[in-house]
Structures are given as C-alpha cells and as structure tokens.
C-alpha positions as CSV (number, residue, x, y, z in Angstrom):
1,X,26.0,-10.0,18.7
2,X,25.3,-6.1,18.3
3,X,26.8,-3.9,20.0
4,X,24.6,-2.3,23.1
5,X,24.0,1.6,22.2
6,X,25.2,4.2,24.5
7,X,22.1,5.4,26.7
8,X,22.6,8.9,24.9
9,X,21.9,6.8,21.5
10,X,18.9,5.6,22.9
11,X,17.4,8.7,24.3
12,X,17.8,10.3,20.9
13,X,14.8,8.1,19.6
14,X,13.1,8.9,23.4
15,X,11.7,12.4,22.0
16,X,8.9,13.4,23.1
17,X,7.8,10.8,25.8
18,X,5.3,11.9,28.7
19,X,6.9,11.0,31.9
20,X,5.8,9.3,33.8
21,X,6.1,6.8,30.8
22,X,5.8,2.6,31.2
23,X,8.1,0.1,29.6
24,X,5.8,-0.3,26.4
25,X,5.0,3.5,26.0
26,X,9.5,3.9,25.3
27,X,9.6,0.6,23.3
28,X,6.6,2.3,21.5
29,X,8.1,5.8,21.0
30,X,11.3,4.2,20.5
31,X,10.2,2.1,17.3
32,X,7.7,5.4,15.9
33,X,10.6,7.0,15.9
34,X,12.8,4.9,14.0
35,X,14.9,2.7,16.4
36,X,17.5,0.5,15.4
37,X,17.0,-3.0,16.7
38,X,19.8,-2.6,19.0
39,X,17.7,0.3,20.3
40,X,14.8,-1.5,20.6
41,X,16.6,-4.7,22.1
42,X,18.2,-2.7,25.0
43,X,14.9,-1.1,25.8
44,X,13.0,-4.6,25.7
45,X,15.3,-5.7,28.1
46,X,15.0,-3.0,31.6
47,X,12.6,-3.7,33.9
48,X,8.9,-3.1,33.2
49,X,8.1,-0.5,35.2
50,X,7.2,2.8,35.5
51,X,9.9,5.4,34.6
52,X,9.4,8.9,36.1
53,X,12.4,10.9,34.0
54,X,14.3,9.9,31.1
55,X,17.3,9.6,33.6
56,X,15.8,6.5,34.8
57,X,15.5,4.8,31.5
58,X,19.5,5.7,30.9
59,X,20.4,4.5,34.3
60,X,18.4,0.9,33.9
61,X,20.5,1.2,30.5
62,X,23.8,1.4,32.3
C-alpha cells in the first residue's frame, strides 16, 4: 500500500483553488494539476464538504 503524502505534498498540486472550494473542485484541481494517485487517493478520502481555506483540506489530511 502507498504511502499517504504529507498534507504539504498535497497542497503543492492545490494551486490555485477558489476557496470556498468542495470535495470535487480539489480532487479536480488536484488531478489538472498532475496528482500522483496517492494524491488523489488521500483527497478522495476527507469528507465531502465544503472547505473554506486550504488549512482545512490539510487538517482533514492529518
């Protein structure tokens, strides 16, 4: 099994996201910007939810 990626790895692909931003809208930045499947596995799995700073997307990351 992979790895999970630091939530610093994952905010690198997290560029340019519009907060307030939903689950989907960071899975779909994530993957236009080139996310690893770890990546994209890690951010498939917090809640779906809105996500008012990227902050919140590391601390549902751990």
């Amino acid at each position: 099994m992979a790895e999970t990626p630091s939530p610093i790895d994952v905010q690198k692909y997290l560029g340019g996201v519009d907060y307030p931003a939903s689950r989907d809208e960071i899975l779909d930045r994530a993957q236009e910007s080139g996310a690893g499947d770890d990546v994209l596995h890690a951010l498939r799995n917090i809640p779906d939810q809105t996500y008012e700073k990227p902050t919140d997307v590391s601390a549902e990351l751990g």
